[in-house]
VOMAR-306573 format. One line per 2 residues: number of its first residue (from 1); for each residue y, x negated, z of C-alpha. Coordinates in nm, 4 decimals, padded with zeros to 6 digits, always signed. Each point is the difference from the previous one (the first is absolute). Layout:
N
NUM	Y/X/Z ~ ...
This chain:
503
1	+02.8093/+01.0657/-00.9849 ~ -00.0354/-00.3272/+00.1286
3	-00.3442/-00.1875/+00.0520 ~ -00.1155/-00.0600/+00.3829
5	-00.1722/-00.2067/+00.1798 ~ -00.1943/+00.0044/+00.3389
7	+00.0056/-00.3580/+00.1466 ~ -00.1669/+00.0111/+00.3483
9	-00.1312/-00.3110/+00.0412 ~ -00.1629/-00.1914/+00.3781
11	+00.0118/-00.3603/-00.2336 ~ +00.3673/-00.0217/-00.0928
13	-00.0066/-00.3433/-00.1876 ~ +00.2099/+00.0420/-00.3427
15	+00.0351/+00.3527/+00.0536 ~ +00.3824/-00.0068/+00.0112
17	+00.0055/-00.1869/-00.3247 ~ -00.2088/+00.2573/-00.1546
19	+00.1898/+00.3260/+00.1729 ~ +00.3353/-00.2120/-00.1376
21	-00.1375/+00.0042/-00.3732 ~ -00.1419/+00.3327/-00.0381
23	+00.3585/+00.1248/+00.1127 ~ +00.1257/-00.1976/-00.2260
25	-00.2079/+00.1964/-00.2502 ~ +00.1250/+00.3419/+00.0883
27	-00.2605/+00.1045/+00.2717 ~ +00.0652/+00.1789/+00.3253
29	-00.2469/-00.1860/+00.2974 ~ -00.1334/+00.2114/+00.2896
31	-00.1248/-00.1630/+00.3204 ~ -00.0665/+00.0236/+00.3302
33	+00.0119/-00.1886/+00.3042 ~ +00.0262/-00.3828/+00.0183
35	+00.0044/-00.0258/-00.3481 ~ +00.3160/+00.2353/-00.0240
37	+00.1612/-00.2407/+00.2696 ~ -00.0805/-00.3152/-00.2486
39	+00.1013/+00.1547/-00.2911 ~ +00.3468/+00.1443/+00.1404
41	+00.0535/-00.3048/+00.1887 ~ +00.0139/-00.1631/-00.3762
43	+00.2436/+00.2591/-00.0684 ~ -00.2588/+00.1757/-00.2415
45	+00.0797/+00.3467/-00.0053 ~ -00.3175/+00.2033/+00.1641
47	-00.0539/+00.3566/+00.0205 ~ -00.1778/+00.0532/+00.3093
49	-00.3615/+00.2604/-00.0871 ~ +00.1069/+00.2356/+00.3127
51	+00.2822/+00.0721/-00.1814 ~ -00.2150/+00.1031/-00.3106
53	-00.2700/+00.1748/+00.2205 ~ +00.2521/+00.1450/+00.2542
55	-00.2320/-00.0991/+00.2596 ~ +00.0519/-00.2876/+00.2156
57	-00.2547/-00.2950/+00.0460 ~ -00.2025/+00.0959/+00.3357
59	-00.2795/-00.1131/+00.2199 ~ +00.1159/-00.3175/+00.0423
61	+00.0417/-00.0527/-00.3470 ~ -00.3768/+00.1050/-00.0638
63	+00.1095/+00.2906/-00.2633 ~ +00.3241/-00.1345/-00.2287
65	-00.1052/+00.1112/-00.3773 ~ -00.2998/+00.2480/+00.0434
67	+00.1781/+00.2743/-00.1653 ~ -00.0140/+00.2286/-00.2919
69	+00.2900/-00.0863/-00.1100 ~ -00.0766/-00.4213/-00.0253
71	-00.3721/+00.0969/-00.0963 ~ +00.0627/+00.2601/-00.2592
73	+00.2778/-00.2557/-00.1368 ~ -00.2855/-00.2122/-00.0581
75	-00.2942/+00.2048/-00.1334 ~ +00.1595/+00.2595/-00.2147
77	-00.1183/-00.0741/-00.3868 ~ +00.3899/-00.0521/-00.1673
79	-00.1763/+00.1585/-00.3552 ~ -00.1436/+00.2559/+00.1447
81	+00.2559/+00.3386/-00.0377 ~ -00.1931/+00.1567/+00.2708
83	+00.0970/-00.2764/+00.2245 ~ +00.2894/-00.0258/-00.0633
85	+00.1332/+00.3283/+00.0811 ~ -00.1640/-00.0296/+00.2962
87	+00.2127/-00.3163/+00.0820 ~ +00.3282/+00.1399/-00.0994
89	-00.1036/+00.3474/+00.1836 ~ -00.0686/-00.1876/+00.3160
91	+00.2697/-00.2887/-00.0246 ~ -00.2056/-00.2774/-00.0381
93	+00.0979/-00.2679/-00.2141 ~ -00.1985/-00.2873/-00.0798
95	-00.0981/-00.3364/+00.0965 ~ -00.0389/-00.2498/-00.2338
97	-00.0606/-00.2975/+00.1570 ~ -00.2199/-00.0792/+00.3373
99	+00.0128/-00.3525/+00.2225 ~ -00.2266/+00.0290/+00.2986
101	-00.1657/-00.2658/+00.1679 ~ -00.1812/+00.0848/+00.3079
103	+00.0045/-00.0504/+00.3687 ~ -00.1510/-00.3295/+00.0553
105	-00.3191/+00.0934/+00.1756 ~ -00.2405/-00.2621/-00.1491
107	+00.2907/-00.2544/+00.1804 ~ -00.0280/+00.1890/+00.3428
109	-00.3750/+00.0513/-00.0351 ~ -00.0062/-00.3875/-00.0359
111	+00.1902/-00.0245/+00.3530 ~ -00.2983/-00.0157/+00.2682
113	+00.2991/+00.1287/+00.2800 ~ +00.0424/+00.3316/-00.1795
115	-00.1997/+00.2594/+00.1932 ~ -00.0693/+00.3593/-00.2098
117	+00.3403/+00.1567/+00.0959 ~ +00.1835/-00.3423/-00.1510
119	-00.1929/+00.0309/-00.3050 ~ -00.0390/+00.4043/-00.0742
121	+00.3774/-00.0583/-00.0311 ~ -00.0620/-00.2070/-00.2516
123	-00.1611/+00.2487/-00.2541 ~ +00.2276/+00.1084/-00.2632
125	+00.0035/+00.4075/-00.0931 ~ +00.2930/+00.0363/-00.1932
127	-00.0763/-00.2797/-00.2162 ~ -00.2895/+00.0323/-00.1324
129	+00.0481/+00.3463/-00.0628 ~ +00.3127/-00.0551/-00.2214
131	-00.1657/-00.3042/-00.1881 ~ -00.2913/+00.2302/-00.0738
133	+00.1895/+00.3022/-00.1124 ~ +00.2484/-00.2468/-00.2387
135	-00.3660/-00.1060/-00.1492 ~ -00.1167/+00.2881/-00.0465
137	+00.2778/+00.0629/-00.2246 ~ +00.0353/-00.3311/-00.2002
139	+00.0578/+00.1555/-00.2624 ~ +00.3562/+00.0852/+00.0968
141	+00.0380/-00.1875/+00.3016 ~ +00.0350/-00.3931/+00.0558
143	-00.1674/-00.0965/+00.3606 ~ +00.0274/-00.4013/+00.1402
145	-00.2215/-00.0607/+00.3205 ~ +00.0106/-00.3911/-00.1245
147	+00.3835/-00.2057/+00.1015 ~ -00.1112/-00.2063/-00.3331
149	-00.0006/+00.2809/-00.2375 ~ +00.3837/+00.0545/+00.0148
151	+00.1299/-00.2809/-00.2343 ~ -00.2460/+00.1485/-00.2895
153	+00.1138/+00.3668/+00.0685 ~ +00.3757/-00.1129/-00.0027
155	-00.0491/-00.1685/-00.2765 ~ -00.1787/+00.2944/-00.2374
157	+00.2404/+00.2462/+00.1594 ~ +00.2739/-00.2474/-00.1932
159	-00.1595/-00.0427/-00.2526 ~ -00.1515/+00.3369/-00.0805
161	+00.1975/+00.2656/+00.1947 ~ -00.3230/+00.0696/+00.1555
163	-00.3385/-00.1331/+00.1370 ~ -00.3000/+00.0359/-00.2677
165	-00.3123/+00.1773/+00.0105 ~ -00.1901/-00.3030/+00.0533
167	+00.2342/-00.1433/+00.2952 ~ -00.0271/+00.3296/+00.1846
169	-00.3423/+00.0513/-00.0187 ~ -00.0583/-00.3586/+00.1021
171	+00.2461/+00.0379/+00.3074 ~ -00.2005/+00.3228/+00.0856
173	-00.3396/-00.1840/+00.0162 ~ +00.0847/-00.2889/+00.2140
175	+00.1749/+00.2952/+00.2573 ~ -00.4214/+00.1225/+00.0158
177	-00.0857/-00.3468/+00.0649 ~ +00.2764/-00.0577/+00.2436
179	-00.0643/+00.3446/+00.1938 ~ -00.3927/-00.0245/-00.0115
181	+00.0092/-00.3271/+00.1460 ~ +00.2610/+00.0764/+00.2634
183	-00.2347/+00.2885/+00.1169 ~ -00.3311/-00.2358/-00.0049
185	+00.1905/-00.2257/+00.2394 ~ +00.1330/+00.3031/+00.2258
187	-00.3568/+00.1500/+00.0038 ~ -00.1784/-00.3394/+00.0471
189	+00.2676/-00.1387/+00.3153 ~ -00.0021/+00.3491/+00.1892
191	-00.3970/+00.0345/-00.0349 ~ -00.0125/-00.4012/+00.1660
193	-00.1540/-00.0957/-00.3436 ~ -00.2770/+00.2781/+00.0480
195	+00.1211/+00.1868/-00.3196 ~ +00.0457/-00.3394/-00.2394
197	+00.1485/+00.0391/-00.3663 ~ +00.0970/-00.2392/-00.2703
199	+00.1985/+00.0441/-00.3354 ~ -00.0416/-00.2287/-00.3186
201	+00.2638/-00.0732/-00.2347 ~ +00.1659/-00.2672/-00.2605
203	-00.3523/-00.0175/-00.2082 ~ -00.0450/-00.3607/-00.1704
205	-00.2647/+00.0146/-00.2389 ~ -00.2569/-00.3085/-00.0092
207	-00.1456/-00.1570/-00.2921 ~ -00.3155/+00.1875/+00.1068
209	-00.2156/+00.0690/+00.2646 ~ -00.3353/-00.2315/+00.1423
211	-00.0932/+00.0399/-00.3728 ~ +00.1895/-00.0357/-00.3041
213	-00.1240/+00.3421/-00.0954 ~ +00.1301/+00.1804/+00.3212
215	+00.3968/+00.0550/+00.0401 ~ +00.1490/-00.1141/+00.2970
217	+00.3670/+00.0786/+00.2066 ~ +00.1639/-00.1026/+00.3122
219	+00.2027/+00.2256/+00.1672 ~ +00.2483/-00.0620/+00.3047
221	-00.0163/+00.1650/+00.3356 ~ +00.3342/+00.2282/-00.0281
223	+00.2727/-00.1318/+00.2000 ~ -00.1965/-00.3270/+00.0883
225	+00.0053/-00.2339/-00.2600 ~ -00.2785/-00.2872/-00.0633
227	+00.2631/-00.2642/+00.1117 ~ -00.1410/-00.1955/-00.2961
229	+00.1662/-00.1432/-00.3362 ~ -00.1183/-00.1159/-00.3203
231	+00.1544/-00.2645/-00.1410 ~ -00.1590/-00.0834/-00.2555
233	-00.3034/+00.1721/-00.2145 ~ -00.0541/-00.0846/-00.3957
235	-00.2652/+00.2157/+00.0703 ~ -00.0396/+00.3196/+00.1391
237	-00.2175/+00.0106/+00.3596 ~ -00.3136/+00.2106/+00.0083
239	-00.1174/+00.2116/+00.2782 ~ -00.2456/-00.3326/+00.1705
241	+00.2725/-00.2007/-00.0143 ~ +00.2131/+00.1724/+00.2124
243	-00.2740/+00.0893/+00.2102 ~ -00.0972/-00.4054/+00.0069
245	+00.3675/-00.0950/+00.0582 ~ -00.0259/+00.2246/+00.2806
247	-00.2778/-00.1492/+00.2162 ~ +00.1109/-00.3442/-00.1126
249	+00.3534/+00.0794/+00.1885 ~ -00.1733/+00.2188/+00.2653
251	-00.1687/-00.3053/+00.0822 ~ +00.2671/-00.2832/+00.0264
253	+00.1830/+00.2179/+00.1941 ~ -00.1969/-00.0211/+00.3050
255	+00.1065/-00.3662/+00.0631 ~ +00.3130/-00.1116/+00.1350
257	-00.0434/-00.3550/-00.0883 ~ +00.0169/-00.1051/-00.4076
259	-00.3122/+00.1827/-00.2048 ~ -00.1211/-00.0299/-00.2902
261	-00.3036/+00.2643/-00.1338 ~ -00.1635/+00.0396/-00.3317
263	-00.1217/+00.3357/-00.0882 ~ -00.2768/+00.1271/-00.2660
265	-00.1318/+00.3337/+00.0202 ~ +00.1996/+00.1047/+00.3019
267	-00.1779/-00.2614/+00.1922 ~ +00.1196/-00.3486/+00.1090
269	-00.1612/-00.3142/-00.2222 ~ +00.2223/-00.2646/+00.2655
271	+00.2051/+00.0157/+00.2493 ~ +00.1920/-00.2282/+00.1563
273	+00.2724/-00.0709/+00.2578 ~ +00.2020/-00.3646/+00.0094
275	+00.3696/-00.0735/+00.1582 ~ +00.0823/-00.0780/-00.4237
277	-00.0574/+00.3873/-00.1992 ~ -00.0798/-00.2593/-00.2754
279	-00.2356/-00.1901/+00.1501 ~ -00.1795/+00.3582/+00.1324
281	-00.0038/+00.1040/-00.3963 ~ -00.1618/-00.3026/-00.1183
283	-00.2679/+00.0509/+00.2844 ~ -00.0778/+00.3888/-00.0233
285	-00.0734/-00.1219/-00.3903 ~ -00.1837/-00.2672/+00.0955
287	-00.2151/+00.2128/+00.2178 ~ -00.1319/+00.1728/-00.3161
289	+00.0846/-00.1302/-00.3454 ~ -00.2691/+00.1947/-00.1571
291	+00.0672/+00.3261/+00.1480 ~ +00.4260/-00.0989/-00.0695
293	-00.0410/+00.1308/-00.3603 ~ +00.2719/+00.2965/-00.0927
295	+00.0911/-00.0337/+00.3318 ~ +00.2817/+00.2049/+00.2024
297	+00.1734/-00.2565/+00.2464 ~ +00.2097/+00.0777/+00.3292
299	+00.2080/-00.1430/+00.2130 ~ +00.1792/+00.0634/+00.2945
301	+00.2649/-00.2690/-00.0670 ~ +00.2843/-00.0382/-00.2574
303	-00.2467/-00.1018/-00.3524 ~ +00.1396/-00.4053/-00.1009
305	+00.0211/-00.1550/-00.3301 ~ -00.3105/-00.2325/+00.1580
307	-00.1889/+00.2886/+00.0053 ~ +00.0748/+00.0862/-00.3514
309	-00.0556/-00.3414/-00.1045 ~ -00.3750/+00.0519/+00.1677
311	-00.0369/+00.2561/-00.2274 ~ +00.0595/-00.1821/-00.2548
313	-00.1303/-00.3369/+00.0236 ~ -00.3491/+00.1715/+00.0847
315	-00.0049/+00.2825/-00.2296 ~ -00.0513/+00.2665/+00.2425
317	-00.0007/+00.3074/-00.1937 ~ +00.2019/+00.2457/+00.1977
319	+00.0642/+00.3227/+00.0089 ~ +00.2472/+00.1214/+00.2782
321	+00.2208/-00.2408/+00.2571 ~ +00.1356/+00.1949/+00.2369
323	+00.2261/-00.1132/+00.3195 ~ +00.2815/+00.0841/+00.1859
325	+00.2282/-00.1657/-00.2600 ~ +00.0602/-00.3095/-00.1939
327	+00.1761/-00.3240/-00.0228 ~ +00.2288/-00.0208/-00.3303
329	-00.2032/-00.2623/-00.1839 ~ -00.3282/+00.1628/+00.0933
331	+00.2015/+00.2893/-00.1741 ~ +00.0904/-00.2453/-00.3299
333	-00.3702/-00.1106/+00.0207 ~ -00.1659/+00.3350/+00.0033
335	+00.2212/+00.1199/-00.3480 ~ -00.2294/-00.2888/-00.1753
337	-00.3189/+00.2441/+00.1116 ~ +00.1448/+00.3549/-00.0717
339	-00.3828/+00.0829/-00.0322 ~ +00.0273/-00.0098/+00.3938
341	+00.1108/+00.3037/+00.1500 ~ +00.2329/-00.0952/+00.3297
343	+00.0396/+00.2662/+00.3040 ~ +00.2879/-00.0638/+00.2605
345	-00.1168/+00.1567/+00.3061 ~ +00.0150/+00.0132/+00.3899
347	-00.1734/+00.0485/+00.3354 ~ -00.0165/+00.3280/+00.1152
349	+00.0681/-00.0130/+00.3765 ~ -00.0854/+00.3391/+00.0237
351	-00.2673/+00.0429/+00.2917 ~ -00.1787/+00.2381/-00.0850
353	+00.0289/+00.0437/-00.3677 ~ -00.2538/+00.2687/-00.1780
355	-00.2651/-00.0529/-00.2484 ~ -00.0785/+00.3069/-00.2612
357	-00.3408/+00.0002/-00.2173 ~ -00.1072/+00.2594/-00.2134
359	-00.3425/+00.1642/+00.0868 ~ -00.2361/+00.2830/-00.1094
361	+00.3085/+00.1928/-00.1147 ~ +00.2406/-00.0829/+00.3237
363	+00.1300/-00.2716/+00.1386 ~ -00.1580/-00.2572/+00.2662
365	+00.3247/-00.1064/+00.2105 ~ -00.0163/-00.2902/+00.2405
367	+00.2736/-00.3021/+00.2140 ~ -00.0339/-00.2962/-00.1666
369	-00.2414/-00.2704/+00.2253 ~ +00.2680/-00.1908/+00.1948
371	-00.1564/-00.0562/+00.2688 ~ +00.0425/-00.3796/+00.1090
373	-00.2641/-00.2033/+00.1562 ~ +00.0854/-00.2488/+00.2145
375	-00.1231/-00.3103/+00.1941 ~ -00.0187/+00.2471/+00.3259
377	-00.1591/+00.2767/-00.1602 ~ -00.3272/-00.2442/-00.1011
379	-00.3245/+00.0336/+00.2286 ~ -00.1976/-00.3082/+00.0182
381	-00.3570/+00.1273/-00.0744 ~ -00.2004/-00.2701/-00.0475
383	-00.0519/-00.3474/+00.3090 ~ +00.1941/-00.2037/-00.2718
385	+00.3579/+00.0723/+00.0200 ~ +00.2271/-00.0999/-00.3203
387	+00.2321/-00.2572/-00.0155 ~ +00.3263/+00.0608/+00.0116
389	+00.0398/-00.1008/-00.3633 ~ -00.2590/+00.2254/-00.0695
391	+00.1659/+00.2630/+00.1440 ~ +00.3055/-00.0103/-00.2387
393	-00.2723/-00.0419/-00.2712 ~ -00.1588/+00.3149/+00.0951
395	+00.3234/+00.1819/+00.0510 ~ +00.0871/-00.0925/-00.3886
397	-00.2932/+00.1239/-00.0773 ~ -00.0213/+00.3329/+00.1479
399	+00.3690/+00.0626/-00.1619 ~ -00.2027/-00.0074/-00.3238
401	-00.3277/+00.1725/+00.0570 ~ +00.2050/+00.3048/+00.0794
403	+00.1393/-00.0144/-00.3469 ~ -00.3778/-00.0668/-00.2209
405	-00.2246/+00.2839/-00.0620 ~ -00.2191/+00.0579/+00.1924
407	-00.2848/-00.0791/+00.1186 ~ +00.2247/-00.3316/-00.0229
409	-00.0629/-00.3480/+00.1332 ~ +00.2643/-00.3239/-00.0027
411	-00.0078/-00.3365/+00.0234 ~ +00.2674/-00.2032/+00.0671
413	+00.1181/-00.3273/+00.1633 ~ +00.3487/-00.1255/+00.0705
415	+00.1960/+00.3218/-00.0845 ~ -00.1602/+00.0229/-00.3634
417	-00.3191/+00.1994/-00.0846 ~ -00.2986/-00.2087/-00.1381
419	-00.2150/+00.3014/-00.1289 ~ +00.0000/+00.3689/+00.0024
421	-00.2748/+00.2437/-00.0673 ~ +00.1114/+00.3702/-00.0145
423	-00.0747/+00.3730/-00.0598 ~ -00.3735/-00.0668/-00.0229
425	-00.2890/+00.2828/+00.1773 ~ -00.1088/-00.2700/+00.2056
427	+00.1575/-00.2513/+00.2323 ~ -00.2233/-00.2556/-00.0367
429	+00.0997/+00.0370/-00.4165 ~ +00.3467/-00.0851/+00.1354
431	-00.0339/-00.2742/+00.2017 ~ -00.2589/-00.1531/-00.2787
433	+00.2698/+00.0411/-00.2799 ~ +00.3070/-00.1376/+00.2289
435	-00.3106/-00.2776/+00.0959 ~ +00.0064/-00.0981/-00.4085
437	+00.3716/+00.0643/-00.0695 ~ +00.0754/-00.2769/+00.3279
439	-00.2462/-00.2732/-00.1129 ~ +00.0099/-00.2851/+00.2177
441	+00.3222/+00.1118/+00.1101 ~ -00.2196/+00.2840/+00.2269
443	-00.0446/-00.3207/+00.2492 ~ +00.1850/+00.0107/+00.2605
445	+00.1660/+00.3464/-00.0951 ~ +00.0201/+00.2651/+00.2006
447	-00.1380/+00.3512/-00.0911 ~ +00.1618/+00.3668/+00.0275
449	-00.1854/+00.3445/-00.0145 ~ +00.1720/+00.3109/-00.0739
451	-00.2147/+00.1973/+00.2042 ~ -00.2804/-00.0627/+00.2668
453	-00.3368/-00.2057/-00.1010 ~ -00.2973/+00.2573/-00.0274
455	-00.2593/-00.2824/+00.0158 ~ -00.0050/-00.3472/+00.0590
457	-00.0360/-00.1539/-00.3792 ~ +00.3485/-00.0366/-00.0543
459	+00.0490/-00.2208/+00.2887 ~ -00.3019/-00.2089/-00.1254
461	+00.1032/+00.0248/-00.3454 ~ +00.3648/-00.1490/+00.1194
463	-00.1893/-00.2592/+00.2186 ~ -00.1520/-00.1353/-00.3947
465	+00.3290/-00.0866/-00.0707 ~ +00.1402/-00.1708/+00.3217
467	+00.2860/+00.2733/+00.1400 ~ +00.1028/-00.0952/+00.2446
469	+00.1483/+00.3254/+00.1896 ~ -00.0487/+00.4008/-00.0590
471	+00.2303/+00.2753/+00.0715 ~ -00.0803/+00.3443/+00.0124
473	+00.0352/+00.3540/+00.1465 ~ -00.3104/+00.0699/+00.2071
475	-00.1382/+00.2892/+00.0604 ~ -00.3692/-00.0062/-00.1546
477	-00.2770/+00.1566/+00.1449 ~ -00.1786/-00.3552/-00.0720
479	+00.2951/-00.2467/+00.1511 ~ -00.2045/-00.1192/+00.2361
481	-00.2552/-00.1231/-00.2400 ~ +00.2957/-00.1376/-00.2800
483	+00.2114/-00.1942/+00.3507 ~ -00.3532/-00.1223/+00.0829
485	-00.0059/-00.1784/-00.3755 ~ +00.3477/-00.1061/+00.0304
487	-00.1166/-00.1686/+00.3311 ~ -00.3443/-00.1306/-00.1332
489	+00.1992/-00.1468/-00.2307 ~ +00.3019/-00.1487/+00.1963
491	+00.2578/+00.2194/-00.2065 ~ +00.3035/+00.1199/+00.1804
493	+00.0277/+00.3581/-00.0677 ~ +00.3301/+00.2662/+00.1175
495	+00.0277/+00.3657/+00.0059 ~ +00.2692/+00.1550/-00.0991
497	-00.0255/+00.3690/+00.1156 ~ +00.1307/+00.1398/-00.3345
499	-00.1586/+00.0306/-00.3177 ~ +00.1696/-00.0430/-00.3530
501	-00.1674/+00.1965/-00.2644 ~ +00.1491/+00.0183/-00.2805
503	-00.1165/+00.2164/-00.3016
C-alpha cells in the first residue's frame, strides 16, 4: 500500500515543489480545495478527500476533512493489532504525512476594515483539528504547520525512507505552539483585547541573571520576533544587559533627529542629540565620563568607524553598541574589540506596542509611554515665559526624564544632558545628585522633572546652580506655592499635563 499524504495548505509557497517530491517518492497526496487546484494545475496527480470520505466538501467549504475516515487515518496507533483491525474493518487506511497551515486570521485581524463577519471567516476548523490529531500521533504520523520544514523532511525521507523519532516529535511540538498561539490571537481580536494572551518561545539562555549566581533566559514573543541581531558577542549577554540594551534603544528611539544615549543600570548617564551621530556620541559621554564605565551605548543612526575610533582613543570600556546597523569599517573596527558585544536593531513603529513585567506571581501588562510632548501641549505657569531656545532645551529634556527612574530629574543644555539624578525616595535627592553630576555646566541648563514638585526645595535647590528653565507635569496639591518660587526666583517654569514615571 502506498504512503499518503494530506496537503491542505491556505500558504501555498513551495508547496508544489514539495507535493512534486514526495510523489516522486511513492506517496499518494490528498487535498482539498485551492490547494487541489495548485497542485493539479502543476500536473501533480491529487486525489481529491471527498472522494476518500464519500462526502462532498459543504457549507461553503466550512466542513472538507472532518471525517472518520481522514481522522481515524490519522490517529489509529499502526502497532497496535487492536487498531488495526479496526482500520481494515472500517476501510480506513492511513495517513502518513500532514501539511496544514492555517487560515490567516492574525493577517485579517491586523486589517482595521474587517468587521466580525470578515474576520470569523477567518478562523480555521479543519486545520487545526487535523494538525492536532497528526500530533497526537507522532509517533506514526509526520505533521508540517511550518513552509520551512519541507526541505529537512524531503531530505530524511531520502535519506532514511522515513522521518525519525526526533523530527516527528519536533514537528508535533511546534504544531502546539503554532495552534495555541493562533487561538490566543482569535480569543484576544474577537474579545477587542479584553481577553489578552501571549506565548513564549525560541529560549536563549544568558550568561546569568542580575547576579552571577542566578540563571537567566530570553525568550521571544511567538510569531513576533525581537527584530534584533547580534553580530557579534565573544561573550555571552547576561540577563541586565539585555535589559540595559533595552532602555538604551527605547530611549534613542524617541528622536527623529541623530541621538546618541549612554546607558548604566537601565538608566541614561548622557544623552545627546547633534545633526553628526558622532558628534552626539562623543557628547552623551562627555555628559558623564564617570558614570560611562561598562557602559551599554545606543544609537539611532548607522554606528561609524569615528565612533569606534572614540572608543578607542579614550578607552571607554564598553559593553553593548547597539544601532540600527553599521558602516563596513565600523564593522572591520569593531572585530579588533570582540570583547564588545554589537546588536543590529530597529525602530519599532508600532503605536501602541505592549510592555509585560512579572509580578506577585502574574504579570503587570502595560503600552509603552509614547506619548509625545510638544511645543503646543506646554502651559506657561510661571510670569517668565521661556525662550524659544529654551523651549527646544526643555523638549530634549523631557524626551529623557521619561526614560530615568524615577523620582528622576535632568539637566541639560543644547540637546545634551549636563547631569542626571535618578530613582532616589526623594526629589530633592535627584535634583541634588543631577546638581553634582552637571557642575558648572548646571548654569544656564535647563531642568526636567519626571513627575510634579511636592514642595518648593527643588526649585530652590535648581536656582543654587543657575537653571535656567523647568519643565514639568503639574498637578500638586502645593503648585501654587512651587510656581510662586519659580516666580520669586525669575525661573521660567512649563507644565506638561502628563507625568513620566518610570519604575
Amino acid at each position: 500500500m502506498k504512503k499518503r499524504a494530506l496537503i491542505s495548505v491556505s500558504d501555498k509557497s513551495g508547496v508544489t515543489e514539495f507535493a512534486s517530491s514526495l510523489i516522486d517518492l511513492g506517496y499518494e497526496i490528498l487535498s482539498t480545495g485551492g490547494t487541489q487546484k495548485v497542485l493539479e494545475k502543476a500536473n501533480i496527480s491529487v486525489i481529491p478527500v471527498e472522494e476518500v470520505t464519500g462526502f462532498p466538501e459543504c457549507f461553503s467549504g466550512r466542513v472538507k476533512t472532518l471525517h472518520p475516515l481522514i481522522f481515524g487515518g490519522l490517529l489509529f496507533k499502526r502497532g497496535d493489532t487492536e487498531h488495526v483491525e479496526q482500520a481494515e474493518k472500517l476501510g480506513i487506511q492511513p495517513i502518513d504525512i500532514v501539511v496544514v497551515n492555517l487560515y490567516p486570521f492574525e493577517e485579517a485581524a491586523k486589517n482595521e476594515k474587517n468587521g466580525r463577519t470578515e474576520l470569523i471567516e477567518q478562523i480555521d476548523i479543519g486545520g487545526p483539528s487535523l494538525l492536532r490529531a497528526a500530533a497526537k500521533n507522532a509517533d506514526h504520523v509526520t505533521v508540517i504547520c511550518d513552509t520551512t520544514d519541507y526541505d529537512r523532511v524531503i531530505e530524511q525521507l531520502k535519506k532514511d525512507g522515513d522521518t525519525s523519532t526526533e523530527l516527528r516529535t519536533e514537528l508535533a511540538t511546534k504544531v502546539y505552539l503554532r495552534t495555541a498561539a493562533y487561538d490566543t490571537c482569535i480569543a484576544q481580536k474577537l474579545s477587542g483585547g479584553f481577553h489578552n494572551g501571549m506565548l513564549l518561545t525560541n529560549k536563549m539562555d544568558m550568561r546569568y541573571g542580575e547576579n552571577p549566581h542566578q540563571w537567566g533566559a530570553f525568550y521571544e514573543f511567538y510569531g513576533r520576533p525581537p527584530g534584533w541581531t547580534v553580530l557579534q558577542e565573544e561573550k555571552k549577554m547576561s540577563y541586565l544587559n539585555i535589559l540595559d540594551a533595552d532602555g538604551a534603544w527605547n530611549l534613542v528611539c524617541e528622536f527623529e533627529e541623530p541621538c546618541a544615549a549612554c546607558i548604566k543600570h537601565a538608566n541614561p548617564s548622557g544623552v545627546a542629540c547633534h545633526d553628526d551621530i558622532t558628534e552626539a556620541f562623543q557628547r552623551s559621554y562627555d555628559a558623564d565620563r564617570l558614570s560611562a564605565f561598562g557602559v551599554i551605548i545606543a544609537l539611532n543612526r548607522p554606528c561609524t568607524k569615528g565612533i569606534i575610533e572614540k572608543i578607542v582613543e579614550q578607552k571607554i570600556f564598553v559593553e553593548i553598541i547597539i544601532a540600527p546597523s553599521y558602516e563596513p569599517d565600523a564593522i572591520e573596527a569593531l572585530k579588533k574589540r570582540p570583547k564588545i558585544r554589537v546588536i543590529e536593531h530597529h525602530c519599532s513603529e508600532e503605536a501602541d506596542i505592549p510592555s509585560f513585567r512579572s509580578m506577585l506571581g502574574g504579570m503587570l501588562v502595560q503600552n509603552l509611554d509614547k506619548r509625545i510632548v510638544t511645543e503646543e501641549d506646554l502651559t506657561v505657569a510661571t510670569e517668565v515665559k521661556p525662550t524659544k531656545e529654551q523651549i527646544a532645551d526643555l523638549l530634549f529634556c523631557w524626551k529623557i526624564v521619561k526614560h530615568a527612574k524615577s523620582n528622576a530629574i535632568v539637566f541639560s543644555k543644547d540637546q545634551a544632558t549636563v547631569g542626571i539624578g535618578c530613582g532616589q525616595t526623594s526629589r530633592v535627592d535627584s535634583t541634588i545628585i543631577a546638581a553634582r553630576r552637571a557642575g558648572e555646566r548646571a548654569k544656564g541648563a535647563v531642568m526636567a522633572s519626571d513627575a510634579f514638585f511636592p514642595f518648593p526645595d527643588s526649585i530652590e535647590e535648581a536656582a543654587k546652580h543657575g537653571i535656567a528653565a523647568i519643565i514639568q507635569p503639574g498637578g500638586s496639591i502645593r503648585d501654587e506655592e512651587v510656581i510662586a518660587k519659580a516666580n520669586e526666583l525669575k525661573i521660567p517654569m512649563v507644565f506638561t499635563g502628563v507625568r513620566g514615571f518610570r519604575h
